[in-house]
C-alpha positions as CSV (number, residue, x, y, z in Angstrom):
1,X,211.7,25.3,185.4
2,X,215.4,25.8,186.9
3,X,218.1,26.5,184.7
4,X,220.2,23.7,184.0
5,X,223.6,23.6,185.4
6,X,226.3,24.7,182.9
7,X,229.6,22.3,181.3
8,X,232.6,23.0,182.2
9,X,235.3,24.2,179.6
10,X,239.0,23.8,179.7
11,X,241.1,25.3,177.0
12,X,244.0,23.1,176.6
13,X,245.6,24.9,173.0
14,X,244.6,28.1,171.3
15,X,246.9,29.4,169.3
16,X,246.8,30.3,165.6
17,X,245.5,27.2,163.7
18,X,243.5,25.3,166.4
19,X,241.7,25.9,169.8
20,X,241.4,22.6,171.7
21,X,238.8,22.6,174.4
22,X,237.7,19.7,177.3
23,X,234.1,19.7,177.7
24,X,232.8,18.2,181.1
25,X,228.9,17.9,181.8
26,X,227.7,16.8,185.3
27,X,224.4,15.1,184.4
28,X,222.2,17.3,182.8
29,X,224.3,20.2,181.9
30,X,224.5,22.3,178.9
31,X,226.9,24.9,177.2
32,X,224.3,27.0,177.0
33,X,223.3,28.7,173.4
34,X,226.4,29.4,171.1
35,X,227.5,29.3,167.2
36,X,230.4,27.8,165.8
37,X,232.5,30.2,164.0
38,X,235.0,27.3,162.9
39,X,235.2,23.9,161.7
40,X,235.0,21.4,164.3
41,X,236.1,17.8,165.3
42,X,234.5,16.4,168.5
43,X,236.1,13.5,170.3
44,X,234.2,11.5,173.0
45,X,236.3,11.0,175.8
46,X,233.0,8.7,177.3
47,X,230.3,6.9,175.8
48,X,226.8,8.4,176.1
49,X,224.4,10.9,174.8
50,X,223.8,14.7,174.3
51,X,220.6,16.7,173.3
52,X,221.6,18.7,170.6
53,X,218.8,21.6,170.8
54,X,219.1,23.1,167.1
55,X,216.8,25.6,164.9
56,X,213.9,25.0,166.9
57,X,214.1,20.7,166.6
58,X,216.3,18.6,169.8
59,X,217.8,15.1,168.4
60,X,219.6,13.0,170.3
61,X,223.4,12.0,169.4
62,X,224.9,8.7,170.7
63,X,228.5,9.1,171.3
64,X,230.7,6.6,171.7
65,X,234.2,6.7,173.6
66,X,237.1,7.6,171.1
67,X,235.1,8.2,168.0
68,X,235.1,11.4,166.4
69,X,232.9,13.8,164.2
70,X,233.4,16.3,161.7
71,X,230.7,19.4,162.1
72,X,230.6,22.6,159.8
73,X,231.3,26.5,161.0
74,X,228.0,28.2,161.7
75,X,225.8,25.7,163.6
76,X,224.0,26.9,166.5
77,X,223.0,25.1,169.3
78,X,222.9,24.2,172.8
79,X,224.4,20.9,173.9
80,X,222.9,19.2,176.8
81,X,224.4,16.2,179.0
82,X,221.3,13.1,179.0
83,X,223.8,11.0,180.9
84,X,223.1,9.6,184.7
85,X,226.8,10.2,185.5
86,X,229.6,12.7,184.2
87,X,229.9,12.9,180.3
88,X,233.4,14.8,178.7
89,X,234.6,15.5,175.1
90,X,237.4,17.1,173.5
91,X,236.7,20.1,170.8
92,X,238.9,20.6,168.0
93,X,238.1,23.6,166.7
94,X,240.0,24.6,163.2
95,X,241.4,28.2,162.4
């Protein structure tokens, strides 16, 4: 099996209180394992769906432009792109 191709982040504020990061998947593509050391909001800037590979289990997550989510510090995962064209988010991450 070939390794999947990786998403592309932009970090677009990181300062004291926030880090705000653009996420941009060709089809397919992951982030790649990682855990979230703070709170989180994710904003869809597409509709679609991601893989969210967690603890073992993958689920699927339907995203849909312009609607956010809240997500806990301390979740680990690896977020993979199951969209036939490009899929992007923004990630709010809170100090």
């Amino acid at each position: 099996m070939s390794e999947r191709p990786r998403a592309v982040p932009t970090v677009r504020i990181d300062n004291d209180r926030v880090r705000v990061t653009e996420w941009r998947f060709a089809p397919g593509a992951a982030t790649g394992w990682h855990r979230h050391e703070h709170d989180y909001v994710i904003v869809p800037l597409a509709t679609g769906r991601l893989l969210l590979q967690e603890a073992g289990e993958e689920r699927v997550a339907e995203l849909s432009l312009g609607i956010p989510y809240f997500r806990e510090a301390g979740i680990e995962h690896d977020v993979v792109s199951d969209n036939d064209g490009e899929f992007a988010f923004v990630e709010v991450e809170l100090k």
